[in-house]
C-alpha positions, -999 to +999 in steps of 0.1 A: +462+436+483+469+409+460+445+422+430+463+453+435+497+442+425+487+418+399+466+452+383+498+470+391+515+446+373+494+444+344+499+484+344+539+483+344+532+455+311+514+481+296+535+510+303+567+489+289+547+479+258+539+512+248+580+520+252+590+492+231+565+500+206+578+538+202+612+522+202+602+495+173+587+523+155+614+547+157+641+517+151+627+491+130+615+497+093+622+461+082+608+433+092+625+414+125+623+376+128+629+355+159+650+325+165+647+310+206+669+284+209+665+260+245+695+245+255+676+222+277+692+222+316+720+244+307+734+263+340+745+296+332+776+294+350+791+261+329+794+284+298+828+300+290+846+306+254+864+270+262+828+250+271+805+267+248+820+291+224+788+297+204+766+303+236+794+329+246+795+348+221+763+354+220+761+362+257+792+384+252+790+406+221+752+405+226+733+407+259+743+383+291+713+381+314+735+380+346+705+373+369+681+344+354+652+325+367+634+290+355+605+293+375+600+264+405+585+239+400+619+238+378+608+211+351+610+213+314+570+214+303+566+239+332+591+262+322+579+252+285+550+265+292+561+298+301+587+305+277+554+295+248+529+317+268+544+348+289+525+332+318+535+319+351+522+281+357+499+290+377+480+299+352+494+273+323+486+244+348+518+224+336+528+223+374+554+196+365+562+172+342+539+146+357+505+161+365+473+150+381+447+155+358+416+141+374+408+116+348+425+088+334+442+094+300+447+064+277+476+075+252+497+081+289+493+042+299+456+043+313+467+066+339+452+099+363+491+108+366+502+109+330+536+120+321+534+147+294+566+149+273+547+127+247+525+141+216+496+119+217+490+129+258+490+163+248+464+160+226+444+136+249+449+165+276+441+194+251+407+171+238+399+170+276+402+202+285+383+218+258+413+215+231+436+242+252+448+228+281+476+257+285+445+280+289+467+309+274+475+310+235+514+304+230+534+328+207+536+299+178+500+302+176+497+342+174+527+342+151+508+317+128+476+335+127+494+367+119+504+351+085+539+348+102+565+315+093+568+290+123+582+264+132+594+241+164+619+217+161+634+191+188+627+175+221+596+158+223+572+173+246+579+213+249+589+213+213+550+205+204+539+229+233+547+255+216+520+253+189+499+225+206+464+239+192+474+232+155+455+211+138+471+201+096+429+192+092+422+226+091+427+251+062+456+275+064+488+278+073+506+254+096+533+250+119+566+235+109+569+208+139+598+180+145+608+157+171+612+124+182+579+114+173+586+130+138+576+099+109+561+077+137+521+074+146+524+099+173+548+125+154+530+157+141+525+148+104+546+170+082+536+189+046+547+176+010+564+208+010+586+196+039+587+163+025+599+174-007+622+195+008+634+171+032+641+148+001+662+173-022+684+178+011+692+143+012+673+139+048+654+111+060+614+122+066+616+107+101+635+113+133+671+090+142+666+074+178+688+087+205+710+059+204+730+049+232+722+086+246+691+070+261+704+044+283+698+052+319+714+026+332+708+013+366+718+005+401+746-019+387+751-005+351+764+029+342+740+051+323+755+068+287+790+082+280+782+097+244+762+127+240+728+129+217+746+139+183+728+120+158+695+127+167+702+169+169+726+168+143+699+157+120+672+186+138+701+208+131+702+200+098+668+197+092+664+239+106+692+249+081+690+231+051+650+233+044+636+251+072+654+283+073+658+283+036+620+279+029+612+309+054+639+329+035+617+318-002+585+331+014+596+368+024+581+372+053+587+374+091+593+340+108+599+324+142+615+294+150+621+275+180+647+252+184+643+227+217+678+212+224+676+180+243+714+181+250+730+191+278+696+177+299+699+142+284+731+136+285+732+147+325+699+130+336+716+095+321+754+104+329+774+074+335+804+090+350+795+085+387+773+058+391+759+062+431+787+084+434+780+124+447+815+133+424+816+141+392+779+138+391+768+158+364+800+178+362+815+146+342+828+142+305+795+132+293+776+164+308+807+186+294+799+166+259+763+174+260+767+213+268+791+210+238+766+195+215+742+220+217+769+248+209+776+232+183+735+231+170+732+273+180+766+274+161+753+261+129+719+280+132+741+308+132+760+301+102+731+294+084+716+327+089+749+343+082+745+323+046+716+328+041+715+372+045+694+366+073+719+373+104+710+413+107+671+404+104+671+380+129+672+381+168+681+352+185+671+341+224+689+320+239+670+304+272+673+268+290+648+257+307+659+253+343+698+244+358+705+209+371+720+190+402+734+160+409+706+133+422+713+123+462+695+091+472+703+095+511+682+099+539+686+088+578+642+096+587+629+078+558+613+045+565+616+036+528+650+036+529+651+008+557+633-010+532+654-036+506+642-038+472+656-055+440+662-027+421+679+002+448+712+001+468+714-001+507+702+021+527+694+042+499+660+061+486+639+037+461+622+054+435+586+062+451+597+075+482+572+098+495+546+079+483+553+049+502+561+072+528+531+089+531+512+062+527+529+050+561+528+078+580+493+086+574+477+042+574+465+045+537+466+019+514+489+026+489+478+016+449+502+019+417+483+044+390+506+034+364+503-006+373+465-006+370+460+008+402+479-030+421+483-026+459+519-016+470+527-039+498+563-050+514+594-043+497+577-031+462+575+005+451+559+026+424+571+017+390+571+053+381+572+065+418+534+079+415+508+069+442+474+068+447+466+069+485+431+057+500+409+028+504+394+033+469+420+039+440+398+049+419+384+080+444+415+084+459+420+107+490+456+116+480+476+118+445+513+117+445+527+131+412+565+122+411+585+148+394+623+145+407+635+177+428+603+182+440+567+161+442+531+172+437+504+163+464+468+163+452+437+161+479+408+154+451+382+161+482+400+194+498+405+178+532+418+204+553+422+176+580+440+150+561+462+185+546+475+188+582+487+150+588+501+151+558+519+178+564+530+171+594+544+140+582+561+160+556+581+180+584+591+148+596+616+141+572+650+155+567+643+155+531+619+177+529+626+216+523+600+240+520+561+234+513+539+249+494+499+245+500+468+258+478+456+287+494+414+278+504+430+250+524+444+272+549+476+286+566+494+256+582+529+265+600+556+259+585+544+264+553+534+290+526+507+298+501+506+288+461+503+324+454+536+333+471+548+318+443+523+324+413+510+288+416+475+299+420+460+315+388+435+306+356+451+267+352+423+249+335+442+216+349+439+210+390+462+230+410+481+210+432+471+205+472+508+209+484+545+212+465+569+195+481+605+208+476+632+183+486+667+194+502+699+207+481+735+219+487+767+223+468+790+198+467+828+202+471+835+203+431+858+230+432+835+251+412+807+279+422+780+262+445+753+262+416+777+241+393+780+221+426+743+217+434+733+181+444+695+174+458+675+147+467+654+135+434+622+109+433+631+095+406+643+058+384+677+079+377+705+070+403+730+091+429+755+104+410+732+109+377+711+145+372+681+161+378+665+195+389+631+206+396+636+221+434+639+255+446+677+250+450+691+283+432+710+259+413+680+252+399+669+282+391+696+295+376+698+288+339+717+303+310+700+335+292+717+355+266+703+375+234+719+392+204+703+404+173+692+440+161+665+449+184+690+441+211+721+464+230+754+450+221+781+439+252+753+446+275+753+429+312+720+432+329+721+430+363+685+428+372+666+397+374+650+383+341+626+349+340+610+324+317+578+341+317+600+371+302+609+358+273+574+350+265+565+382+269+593+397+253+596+369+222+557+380+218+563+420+220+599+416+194+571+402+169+541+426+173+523+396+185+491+407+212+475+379+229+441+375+248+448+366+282+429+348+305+454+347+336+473+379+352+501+362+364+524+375+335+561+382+324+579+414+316+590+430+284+627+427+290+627+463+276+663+474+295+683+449+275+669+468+239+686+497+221+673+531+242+655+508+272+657+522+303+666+500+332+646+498+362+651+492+397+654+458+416+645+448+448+655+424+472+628+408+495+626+377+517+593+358+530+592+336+553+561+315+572+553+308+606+576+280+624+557+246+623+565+227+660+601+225+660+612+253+642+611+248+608+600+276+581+593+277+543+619+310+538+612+326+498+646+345+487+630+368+459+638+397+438+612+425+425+615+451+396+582+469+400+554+445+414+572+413+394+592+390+416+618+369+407+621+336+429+659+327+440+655+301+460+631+287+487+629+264+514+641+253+551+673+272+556+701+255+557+685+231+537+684+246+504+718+256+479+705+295+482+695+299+512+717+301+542+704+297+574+704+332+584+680+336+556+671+371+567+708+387+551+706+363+522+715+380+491+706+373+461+731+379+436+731+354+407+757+333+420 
């Protein structure tokens, strides 16, 4: 049943490919380029005329995707990874942010749980992994080797994803790449074209720090107040004053991606409500950051105006994933009961369900980024990984910390040891909704990886279970998924931001388009996802890739001049009750055989997903 849907699926790609392309042909005689600009954690519903006039514009007089979807896990590199490829992550294998990848990788910190917003880790992973880790070509890399202009330019990590493969040592044309790394040892080194250009616009040839923007904080300190203007004022500048102007002097089609850290930075390290549930990431500083990268697509914008480039260009506008505001509370974990140094009261320590598991299930516990030292009374994690067993270097269980949700490795596939852990999962009230590889089994209470197209091509290791922790809205006197607060394993604190669950405020981030090859004052209704606007970035440029995986995007083909819309569906799964009651329940939409995941989880436990899950709808709101 399941090869026939994803060849179904593969047969509605087609079919809207060979729309678009009698569209293209019938509509565009000139040359099209592309501009997709990530305003990283941006929630669609903080965006009005007064918040972000640039982004609303856009989304008015241009096309407002009414029903988006970052796909869960809902983490930057993950949803990165789709946006670059057209492919779900379970066949991109970023699962996360923090992955397992079975071997220990030096530029990372000696680790087997390396965190992957870093340069010099994506090449150690790509060199592993047979120099493509994503196992799926991204659209940089066919828009290169079609003799097209590209670039990427800002946050460190996904910015680089994009065109990852790229190597300056080899003949030919190259990607334009900056980011934080940019004029360090670890930054992509850049042309003496770009140098030269850099030079005559009165730019400096490497990257300004974040500043003050960067401090976190902790338990007893506030985190930031200012937003990161320097640092994207000057990747702002450095699009349109030499990037954009160079593509313009070479005549030819271009794509550009533009990777705003803001508002994401500025509500992970908020300092508005230090171990406080309100403002959270509905503060000053969060407002500041959404405001700051307005201000970056409004000067893109200008640019292309300037430049004669405006009614050549289409732009994509598409964050990453939403956000929430971090809870640390629990009343079942024994790691709360625990004091440490460094974490209030009573409160979740960074680590959690490590030391947790590790508890529950007698295994020594061993730090992977502490060179593998034994975890014993009131220490945790330093980065909230765990290695679980009596050997740490043959571990019998990996715990990937990720925030909203955590990854569970088994490196030997032990059903038995899948079926404690589990069931010390159920245990605790912050748990909602698991997720387990599919050749380990159905356990109640749970459902499959490839309910949710985690289970695909991934050349690195699928995760043994996803854990989703619990969300709900707040009383912030705005819509619920402005409101959305969840329980986060992380070093950030209550009251600070995060996002990676299945909460729908998660899920739902900010899409908009406008350009030529797009309907003007257009609302679509029906759901639209990261993997999407791969596909459809790739089919606006002609670009045809070789896949490897099925588990594909759509060519957003009803939001384009002529495009006929098609149905949507609304659907519900839901597993077998575990002892006690509890079920993983999937809210998802469908237009043809492509679902669109809402939210997922134990009901009432999840900002989505009610408790009579059944009737939920699932109307972006």
């Amino acid at each position: 049943m399941r090869r026939s849907l994803l060849l179904l699926s593969a047969g509605l790609t087609v079919l809207s490919t060979g729309l678009i392309n009698e569209l293209a042909s019938a509509q565009n005689n000139t040359p099209r380029n592309l501009i997709l600009f990530i305003p990283d954690g941006l929630r669609a519903l903080k965006v009005s005329p007064e918040t972000a006039p640039a982004m609303a514009e856009v989304r008015d007089k241009g096309v407002n995707f009414k029903n988006p979807h970052s796909l869960f896990p809902t983490f930057t590199m993950a949803n990165g990874s789709a946006m670059s490829t057209g492919h779900y992550l379970g066949d991109t294998g970023v699962f996360s942010n923090t992955i397992w990848t079975g071997y220990t990788s030096a530029p990372a910190g000696d680790t087997v749980v390396p965190f992957i917003e870093n340069d010099a880790v994506l090449g150690d992973i790509d060199e592993h992994f047979k120099g493509k880790y994503l196992n799926e070509e991204t659209i940089l890399k066919m828009a290169r080797d079609k003799g097209l202009s590209t670039a990427a330019i800002g946050k460190v990590g996904p910015t680089y994803q994009f065109d990852h493969t790229d190597k300056l040592e080899k003949a030919g044309q190259h990607s334009i790449v900056f980011d934080d790394s940019t004029g360090g040892k670890n930054g992509v080194a850049l042309s003496d074209e770009v140098k030269d250009a850099l030079t005559k616009a009165g730019l400096p040839l490497a990257t300004p720090p974040r500043g003050d923007n960067s401090k976190a904080g902790d338990a007893k300190t506030p985190g930031t107040t200012v937003a990161n203007v320097a640092q994207q004022a000057y990747f702002a500048d450095v699009a349109t004053k030499v990037v954009l102007p160079m593509f313009k002097a070479r005549n030819k089609p271009f794509v550009l991606v533009f990777w705003s850290r803001d508002p994401d930075g500025s509500q992970h390290n908020t300092g508005d409500s230090l171990n406080q549930i309100k403002p959270g990431i509905n503060g000053p500083t969060s407002m500041a950051g959404i405001k700051n990268a307005d201000t970056n697509l409004a000067q893109l914008r200008k640019a292309l105006d300037e430049l004669g480039l405006a009614s050549s260009t289409n732009i994509i506008v598409s964050a990453d994933h939403g956000f929430s505001t971090i809870s640390k509370e629990s009343k079942t974990s024994p790691s709360a009961k625990v004091s440490y140094d460094d974490t209030p009261k009573d409160f979740l320590p960074m680590g959690f369900l490590a030391l947790d598991l590790a508890k529950a299930l007698d295994l020594p516990l061993f730090d992977p980024n502490d060179k593998n030292a034994k975890i014993e009374g009131n220490k945790h994690p330093k980065a909230g990984n765990g290695v679980l067993g009596k050997d740490p270097e043959k571990p019998d269980l990996v715990v990937a910390t990720n925030g909203g949700s955590d990854l569970i490795y088994l490196p030997n596939k032990d059903k038995k040891l899948a079926a404690k852990t589990i069931k010390a999962l159920l245990e605790q009230d912050y748990v909602s909704g698991l997720f387990v590889e599919d050749s380990l089994g159905r356990f109640p209470g749970t459902l499959p990886l490839s309910s949710i197209n985690l289970r695909g091509k991934s050349a690195t290791p699928t995760p043994s279970i996803v854990v989703n922790f619990r969300s709900y809205a707040s009383d912030c006197g705005e819509a619920p998924t402005n409101c959305s607060v969840q329980v986060a394993d992380t070093v950030l604190r209550q009251g600070q931001g995060m996002h990676g669950s299945f909460s729908r405020g998660d899920t739902m981030n900010f899409m908009a388009a406008i350009g030529p090859d797009f309907k003007a004052g257009y609302v679509d209704e029906i759901p639209v996802s990261n993997a999407d606007v791969g596909m459809t970035a790739a089919q606006l440029m002609g670009l045809r890739a070789s896949q490897k995986g099925e588990l594909v995007g759509r060519v957003m083909s009803e939001a384009m001049p002529n495009g006929t819309v098609p149905k949507a569906y609304v659907g519900t799964l839901k597993s077998k009750p575990a002892e006690g009651g509890l079920m993983t329940v999937l809210n998802f939409q469908r237009v043809g055989s492509q679902r669109y995941f809402d939210a997922a989880g134990f009901p009432g436990r999840t900002l989505g997903l009610e408790v009579d899950a059944g009737r939920q709808k699932t109307a972006g709101k």
